[in-house]
N, C-alpha and C positions, 0 to 999 in steps of 0.2 A: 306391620313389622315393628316391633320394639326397639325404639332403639337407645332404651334407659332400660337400666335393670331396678328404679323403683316404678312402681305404679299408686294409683290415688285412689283410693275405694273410699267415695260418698256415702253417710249412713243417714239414712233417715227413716221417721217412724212408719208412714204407711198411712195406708185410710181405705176404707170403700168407694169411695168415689176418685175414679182414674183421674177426674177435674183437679185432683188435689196436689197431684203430683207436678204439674207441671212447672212452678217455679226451678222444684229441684230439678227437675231435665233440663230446664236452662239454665242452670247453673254447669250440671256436667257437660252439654254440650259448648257451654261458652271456654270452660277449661280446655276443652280437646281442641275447639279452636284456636286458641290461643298457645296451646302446647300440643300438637301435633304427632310429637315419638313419641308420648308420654301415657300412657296404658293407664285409662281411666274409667270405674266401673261407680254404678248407681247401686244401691242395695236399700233393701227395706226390712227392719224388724216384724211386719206382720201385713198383713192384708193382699199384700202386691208381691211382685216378683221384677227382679229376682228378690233370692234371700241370701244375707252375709256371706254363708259357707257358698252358695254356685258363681255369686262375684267373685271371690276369693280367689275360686280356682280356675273362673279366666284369667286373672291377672297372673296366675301362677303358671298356667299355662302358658300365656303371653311372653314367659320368662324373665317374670318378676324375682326378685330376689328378698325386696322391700317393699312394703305396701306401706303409705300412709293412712293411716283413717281418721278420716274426720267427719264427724259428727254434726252434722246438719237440726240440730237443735237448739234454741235459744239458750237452753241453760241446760247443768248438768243435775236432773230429776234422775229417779232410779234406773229407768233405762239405759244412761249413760254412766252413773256412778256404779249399775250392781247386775244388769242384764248384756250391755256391751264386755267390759271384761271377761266375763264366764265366756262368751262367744267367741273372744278372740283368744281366750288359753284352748277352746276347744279348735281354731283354727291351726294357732303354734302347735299344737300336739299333732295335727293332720300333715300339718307343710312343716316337716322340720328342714331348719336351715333356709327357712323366709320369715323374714323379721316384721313383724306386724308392729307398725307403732301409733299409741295412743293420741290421738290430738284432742285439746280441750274442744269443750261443745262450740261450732263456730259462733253460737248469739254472746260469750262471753268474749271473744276477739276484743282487742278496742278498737281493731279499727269496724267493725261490725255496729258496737257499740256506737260508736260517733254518727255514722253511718244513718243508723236507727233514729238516733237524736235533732240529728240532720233533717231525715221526715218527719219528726215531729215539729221540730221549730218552723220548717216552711210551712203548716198550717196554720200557723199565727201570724195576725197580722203584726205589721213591721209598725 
């Protein structure tokens, strides 16, 4: 049961090997964990399933009113700058009166960023 009327649609690219997905599942399942009412879908630009549009419309169905998307990419390449927005106007035109909003790619976050830097510096020695 929902019990927010936003939900959180994860985007990421996909791959042929199922192996590859699995960070990103623990990333959405650690969220649901953690946020419990909170209507939270995985989606993939290619390879996998689901795809943007059949996430979209769990969460719409779930009685989202708001979806966040956040982009599960290091940085914002053309899938995020020029294939994600076309998808999400084609979303807004499908679910009018559910607000789809843009979140930067999570690799540019800082706390991502730090995060990143964070693994990098623990392999150096002190």
């Amino acid at each position: 049961m929902n019990t927010s009327s936003t939900g959180l649609l994860l985007f990421a690219h996909g791959a042929r090997d199922p192996e590859w997905a699995r960070p990103f599942e623990a990333v959405a399942q650690s969220v649901q964990a953690q946020r419990p009412g909170t209507p939270v879908e995985l989606a993939y630009l290619e390879f996998m399933a689901p795809d943007l549009a059949t996430a979209a419309a769990r969460l719409v169905q779930a009685g989202c009113t708001r979806v966040d998307v956040l982009p599960l990419f290091l940085g914002a390449g053309g899938h995020v700058r020029k294939d994600l927005p076309r998808l999400l106007q084609a979303l807004r035109a499908e679910h009018a009166g559910v607000c789809f909003e843009l979140h930067p790619a999570v690799g540019e976050l800082p706390d991502v960023v730090q995060a990143m830097a964070g693994a990098a510096l623990a392999l150096l020695p002190t």
